[in-house]
C-alpha positions as CSV (number, residue, x, y, z in Angstrom):
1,X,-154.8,34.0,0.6
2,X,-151.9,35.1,2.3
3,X,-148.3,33.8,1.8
4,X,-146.4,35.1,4.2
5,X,-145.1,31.8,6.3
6,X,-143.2,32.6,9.9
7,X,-140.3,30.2,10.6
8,X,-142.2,27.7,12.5
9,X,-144.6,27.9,9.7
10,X,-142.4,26.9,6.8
11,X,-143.7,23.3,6.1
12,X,-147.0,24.5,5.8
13,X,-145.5,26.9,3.0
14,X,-143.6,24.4,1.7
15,X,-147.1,21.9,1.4
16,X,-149.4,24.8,0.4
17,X,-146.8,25.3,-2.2
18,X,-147.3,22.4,-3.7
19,X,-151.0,22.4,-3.5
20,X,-150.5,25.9,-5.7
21,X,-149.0,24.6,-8.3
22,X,-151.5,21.5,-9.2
23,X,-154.5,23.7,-8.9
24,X,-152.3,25.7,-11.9
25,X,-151.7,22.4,-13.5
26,X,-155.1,21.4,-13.3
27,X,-156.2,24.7,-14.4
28,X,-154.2,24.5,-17.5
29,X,-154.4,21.2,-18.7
30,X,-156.9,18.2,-19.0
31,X,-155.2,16.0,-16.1
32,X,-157.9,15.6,-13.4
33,X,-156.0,16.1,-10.3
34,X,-158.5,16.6,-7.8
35,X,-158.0,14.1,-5.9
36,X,-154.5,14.4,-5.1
37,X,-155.3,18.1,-4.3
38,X,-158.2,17.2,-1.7
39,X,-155.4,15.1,-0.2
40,X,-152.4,17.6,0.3
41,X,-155.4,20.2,1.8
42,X,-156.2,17.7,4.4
43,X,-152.4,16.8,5.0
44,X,-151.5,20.6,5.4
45,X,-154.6,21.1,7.9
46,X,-153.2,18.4,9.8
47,X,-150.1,19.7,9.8
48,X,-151.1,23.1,10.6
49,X,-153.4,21.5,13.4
50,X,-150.0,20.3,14.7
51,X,-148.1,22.8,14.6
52,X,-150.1,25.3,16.1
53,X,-151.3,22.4,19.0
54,X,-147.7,23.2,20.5
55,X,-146.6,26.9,19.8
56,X,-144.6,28.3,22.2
57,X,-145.1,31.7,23.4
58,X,-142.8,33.1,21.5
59,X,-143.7,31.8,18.7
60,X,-147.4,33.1,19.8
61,X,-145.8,36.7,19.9
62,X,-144.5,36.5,16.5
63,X,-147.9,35.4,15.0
64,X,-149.7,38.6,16.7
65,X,-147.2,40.7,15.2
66,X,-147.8,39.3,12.2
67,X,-147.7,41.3,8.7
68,X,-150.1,39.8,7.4
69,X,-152.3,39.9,10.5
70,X,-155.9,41.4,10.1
71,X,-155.4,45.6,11.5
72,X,-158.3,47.6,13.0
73,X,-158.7,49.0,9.4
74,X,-159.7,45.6,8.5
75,X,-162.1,44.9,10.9
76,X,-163.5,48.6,10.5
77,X,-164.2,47.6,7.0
78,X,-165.4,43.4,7.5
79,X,-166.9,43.6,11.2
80,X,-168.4,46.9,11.2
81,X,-170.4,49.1,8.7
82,X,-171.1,52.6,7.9
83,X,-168.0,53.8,10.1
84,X,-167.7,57.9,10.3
85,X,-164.1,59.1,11.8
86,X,-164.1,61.7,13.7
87,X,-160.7,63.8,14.0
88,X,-158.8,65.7,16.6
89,X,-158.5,65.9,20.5
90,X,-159.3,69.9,20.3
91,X,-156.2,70.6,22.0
92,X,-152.9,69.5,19.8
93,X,-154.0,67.6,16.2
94,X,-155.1,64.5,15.0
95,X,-153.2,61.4,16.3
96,X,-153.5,58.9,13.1
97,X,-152.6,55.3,14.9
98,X,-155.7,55.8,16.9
99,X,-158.7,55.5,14.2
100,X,-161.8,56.5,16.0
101,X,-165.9,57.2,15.0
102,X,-169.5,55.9,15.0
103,X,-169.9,53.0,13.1
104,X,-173.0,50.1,12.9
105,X,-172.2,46.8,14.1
106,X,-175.0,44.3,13.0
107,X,-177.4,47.5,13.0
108,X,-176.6,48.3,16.1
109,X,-174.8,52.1,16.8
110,X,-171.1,51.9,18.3
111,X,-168.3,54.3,19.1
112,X,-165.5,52.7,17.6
113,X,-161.9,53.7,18.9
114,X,-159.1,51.4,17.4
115,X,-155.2,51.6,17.8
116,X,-154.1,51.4,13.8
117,X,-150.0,49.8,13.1
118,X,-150.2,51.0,8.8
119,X,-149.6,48.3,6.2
120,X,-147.0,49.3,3.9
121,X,-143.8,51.5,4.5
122,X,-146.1,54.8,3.9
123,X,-148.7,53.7,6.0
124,X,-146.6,52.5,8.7
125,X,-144.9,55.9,8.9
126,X,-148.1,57.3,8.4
127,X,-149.8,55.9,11.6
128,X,-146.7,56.0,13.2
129,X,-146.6,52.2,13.4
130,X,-149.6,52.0,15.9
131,X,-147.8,54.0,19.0
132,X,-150.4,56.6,19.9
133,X,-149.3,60.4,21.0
134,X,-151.0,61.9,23.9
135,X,-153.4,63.6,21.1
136,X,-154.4,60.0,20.3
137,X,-155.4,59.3,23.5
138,X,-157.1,62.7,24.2
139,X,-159.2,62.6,21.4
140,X,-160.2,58.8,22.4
141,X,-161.0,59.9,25.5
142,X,-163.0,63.4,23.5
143,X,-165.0,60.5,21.4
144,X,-165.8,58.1,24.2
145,X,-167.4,60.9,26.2
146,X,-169.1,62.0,23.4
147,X,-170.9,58.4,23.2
148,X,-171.9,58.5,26.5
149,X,-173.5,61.4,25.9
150,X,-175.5,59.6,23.3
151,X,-176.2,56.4,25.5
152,X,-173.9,55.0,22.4
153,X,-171.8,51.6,23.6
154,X,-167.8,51.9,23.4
155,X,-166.0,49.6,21.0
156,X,-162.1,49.4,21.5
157,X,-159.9,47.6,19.2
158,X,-156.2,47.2,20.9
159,X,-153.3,46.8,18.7
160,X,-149.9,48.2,20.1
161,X,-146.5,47.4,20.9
162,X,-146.5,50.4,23.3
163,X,-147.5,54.6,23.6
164,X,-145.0,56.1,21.4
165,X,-142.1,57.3,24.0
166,X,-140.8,60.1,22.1
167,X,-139.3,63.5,23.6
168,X,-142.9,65.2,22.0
169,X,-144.9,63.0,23.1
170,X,-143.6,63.1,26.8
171,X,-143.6,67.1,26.8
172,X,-147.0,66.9,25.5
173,X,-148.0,64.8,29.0
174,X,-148.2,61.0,27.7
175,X,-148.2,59.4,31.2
176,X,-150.9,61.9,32.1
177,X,-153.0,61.6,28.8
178,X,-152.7,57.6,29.7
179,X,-153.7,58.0,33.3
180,X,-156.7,60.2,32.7
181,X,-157.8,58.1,30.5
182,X,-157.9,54.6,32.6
183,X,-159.2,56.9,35.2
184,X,-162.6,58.5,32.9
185,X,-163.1,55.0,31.7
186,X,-163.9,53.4,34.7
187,X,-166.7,55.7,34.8
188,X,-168.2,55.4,31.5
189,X,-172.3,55.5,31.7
190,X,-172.4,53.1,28.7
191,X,-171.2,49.5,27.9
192,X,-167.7,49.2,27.3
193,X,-165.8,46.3,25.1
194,X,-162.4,45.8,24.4
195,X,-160.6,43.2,22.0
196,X,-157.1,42.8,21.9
197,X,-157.0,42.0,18.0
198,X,-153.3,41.9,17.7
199,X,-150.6,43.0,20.5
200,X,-151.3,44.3,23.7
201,X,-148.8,45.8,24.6
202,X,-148.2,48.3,28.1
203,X,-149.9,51.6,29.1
204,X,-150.0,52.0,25.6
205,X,-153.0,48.9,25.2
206,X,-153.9,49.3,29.2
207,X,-155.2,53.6,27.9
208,X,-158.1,52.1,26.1
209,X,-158.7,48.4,27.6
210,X,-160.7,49.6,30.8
211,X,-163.7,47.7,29.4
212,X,-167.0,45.6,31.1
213,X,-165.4,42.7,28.8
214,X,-161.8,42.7,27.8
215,X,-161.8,39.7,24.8
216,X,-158.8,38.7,23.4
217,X,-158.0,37.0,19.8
218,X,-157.0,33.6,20.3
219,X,-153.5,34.5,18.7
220,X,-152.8,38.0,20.6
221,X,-150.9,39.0,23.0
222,X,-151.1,41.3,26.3
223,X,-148.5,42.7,28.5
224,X,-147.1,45.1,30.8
225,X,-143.9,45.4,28.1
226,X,-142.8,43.4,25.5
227,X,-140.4,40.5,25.5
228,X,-137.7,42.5,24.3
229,X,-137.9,45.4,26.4
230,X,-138.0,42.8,29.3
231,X,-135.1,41.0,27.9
232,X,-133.2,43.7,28.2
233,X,-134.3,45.0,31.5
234,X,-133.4,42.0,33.3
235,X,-130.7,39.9,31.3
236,X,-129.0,42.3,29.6
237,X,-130.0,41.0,26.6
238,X,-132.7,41.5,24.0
239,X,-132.0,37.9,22.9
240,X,-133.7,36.3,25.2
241,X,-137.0,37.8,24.7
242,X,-138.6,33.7,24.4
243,X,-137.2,33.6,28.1
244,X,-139.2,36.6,29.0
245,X,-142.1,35.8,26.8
246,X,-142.5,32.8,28.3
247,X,-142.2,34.6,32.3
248,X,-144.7,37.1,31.1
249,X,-147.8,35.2,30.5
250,X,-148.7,36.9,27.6
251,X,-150.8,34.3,25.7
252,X,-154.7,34.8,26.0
253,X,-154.9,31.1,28.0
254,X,-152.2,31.9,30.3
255,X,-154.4,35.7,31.1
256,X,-157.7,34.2,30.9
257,X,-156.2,31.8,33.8
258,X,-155.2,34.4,35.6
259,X,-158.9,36.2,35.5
260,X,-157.7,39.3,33.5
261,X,-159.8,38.9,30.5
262,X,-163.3,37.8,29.9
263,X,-162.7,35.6,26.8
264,X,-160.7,34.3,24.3
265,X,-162.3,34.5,20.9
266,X,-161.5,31.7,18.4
267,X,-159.3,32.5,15.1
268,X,-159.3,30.8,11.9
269,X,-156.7,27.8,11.3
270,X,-153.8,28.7,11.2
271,X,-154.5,32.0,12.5
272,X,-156.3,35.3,11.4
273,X,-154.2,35.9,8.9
274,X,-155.1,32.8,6.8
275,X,-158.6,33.6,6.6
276,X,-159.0,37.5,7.5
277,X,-163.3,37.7,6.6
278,X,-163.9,34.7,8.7
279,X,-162.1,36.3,11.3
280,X,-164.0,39.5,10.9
281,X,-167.6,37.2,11.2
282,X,-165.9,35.7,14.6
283,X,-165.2,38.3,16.3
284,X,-168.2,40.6,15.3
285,X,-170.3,37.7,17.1
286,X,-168.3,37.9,20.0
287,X,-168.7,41.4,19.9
288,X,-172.3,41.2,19.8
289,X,-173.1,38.5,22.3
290,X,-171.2,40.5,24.9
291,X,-173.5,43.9,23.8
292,X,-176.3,42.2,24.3
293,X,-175.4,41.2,28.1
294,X,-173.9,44.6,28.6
295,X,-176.9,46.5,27.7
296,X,-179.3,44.6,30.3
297,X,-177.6,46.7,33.0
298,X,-178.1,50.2,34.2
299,X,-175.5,53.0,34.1
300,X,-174.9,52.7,37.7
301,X,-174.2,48.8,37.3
302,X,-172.1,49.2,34.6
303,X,-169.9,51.5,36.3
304,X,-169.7,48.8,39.4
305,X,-169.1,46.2,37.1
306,X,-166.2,47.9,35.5
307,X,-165.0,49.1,39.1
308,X,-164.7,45.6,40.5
309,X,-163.5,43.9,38.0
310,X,-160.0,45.7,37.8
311,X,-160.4,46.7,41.4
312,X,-160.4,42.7,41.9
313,X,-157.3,41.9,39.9
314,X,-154.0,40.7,41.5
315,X,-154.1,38.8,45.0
316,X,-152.1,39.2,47.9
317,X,-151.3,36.4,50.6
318,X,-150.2,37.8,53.8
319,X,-148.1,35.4,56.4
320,X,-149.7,35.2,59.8
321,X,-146.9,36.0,62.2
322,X,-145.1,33.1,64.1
């Protein structure tokens, strides 16, 4: 079990913490204890119950950033089976914080294309902390072509703070990689669901979310930038990210409300990270319910049904002149 406790978390660590150390005293001595252990587990679900009744979003942003948060890795190992990458975008190189390849879900053959933040200094650097290159997103686009070739259903796990804005990535066309890719989605012959897993985070999540059904964990986040870069957009001030978390929307009630995503798919208490194969079994039932709907409509329908549901998002009121 994880025990990696956020601020707003610290009393659960502080009970749990407790509840540690008489499992080790009952483990090592003759005192039966039992009882007083049921007892501090049901106080610290209570606890976490409410705590997590009244997060803020801030304090929602912080627990999809998470380190102990489950990655696309994970999921690729504990919601998926038999997963095959496949490398490259046949142009540049290999972009490694977008892991991509077949893979069986409940028997069932998927294209898999996840966006992959590295756990671990080395691995962080390694998948260069989850922000794709426009390689990334060229050879996402390379493998979700090549499943609708195969009549094979799309699978996209989102995890990012962002595209990676670096002077490379820019010269290599990032903006353009991103656009052609929202754009060749739309059009996809083949059923098409995304899952925010973790954070959602601008063009950058938006490159592979065009989906039939965009799901999101109950503790992820989505948004056109992140409360920092907000922050200091419009205050000045990367301090007040809470303020701009909380003028965002980017909670998955607040966006389901808003009719951007489909669903919000129940975590574990206390979050994901508390219980990371229970969250795997959630979400790959989610997953699979929304398949099996998918896969009652034609190519043509699912290319309407992709079409009209972004084409539908965002309302305008006009004034009738006086």
């Amino acid at each position: 079990m994880s025990r990696t406790f956020l601020d707003f978390e610290r009393p659960i660590g502080e009970l749990m913490g407790k509840i540690d150390e008489l499992r080790y005293l009952s483990e090592t001595s003759d005192i039966d204890i039992s009882q007083d252990i049921s007892g501090l587990e049901e106080e610290a679900d209570k606890l976490t119950d409410r705590i997590f009744s009244k997060l803020d979003a801030w304090q929602r942003t912080h627990l999809s950033r998470h380190p102990d948060r489950p990655y696309s890795l994970d999921y690729l190992e504990n919601t998926f089976s038999d997963f095959q990458e496949l490398h490259g975008d046949r142009t540049f190189g290999d972009d490694t914080a977008i892991v991509a390849g077949l893979a069986k879900i409940t028997g069932r053959d998927v294209m898999v294309v996840a966006q992959e933040k590295g756990r671990g200094t080395k691995a962080k650097v390694h998948r260069n902390f989850g922000m794709p290159r426009p390689e990334g997103y060229r050879k996402a686009l390379r493998l979700m072509k090549l499943a609708e070739k195969f009549n094979i259903p799309i699978v996209c796990l989102v995890d990012t703070q962002g595209a990676y804005p670096g002077k490379g990535a820019e010269e290599r066309g990032q903006a353009e990689a991103i656009a052609r890719s929202i754009k060749s989605m739309v059009t996809l012959r083949v059923p098409v669901v995304v899952v925010v897993i973790g954070e959602g985070g601008s063009g950058g999540a938006l490159a592979i979310g065009v989906g039939n059904r965009v799901l999101m964990m109950e503790y992820a986040t989505y948004s056109v930038i992140s409360p920092e870069g907000c922050a200091s957009i419009l205050w000045k001030d990367a301090a007040k990210a809470n303020l701009a978390a909380e003028a965002l929307k980017v909670t998955p009630t607040e966006i389901l409300e808003l009719g951007l995503i489909d669903e919000v798919i129940p975590e574990p208490r206390g979050g994901a990270h508390r219980d990371p194969e229970e969250a795997a079994k959630i979400l790959q039932t989610h997953i699979i319910k929304h398949l099996d709907e998918l896969l009652q409509l034609t190519p043509e329908q699912l290319i309407e049904d992709r079409f009209n549901k972004f084409i539908s998002m965002g309302v305008v009121l006009e004034e009738e002149a006086q």
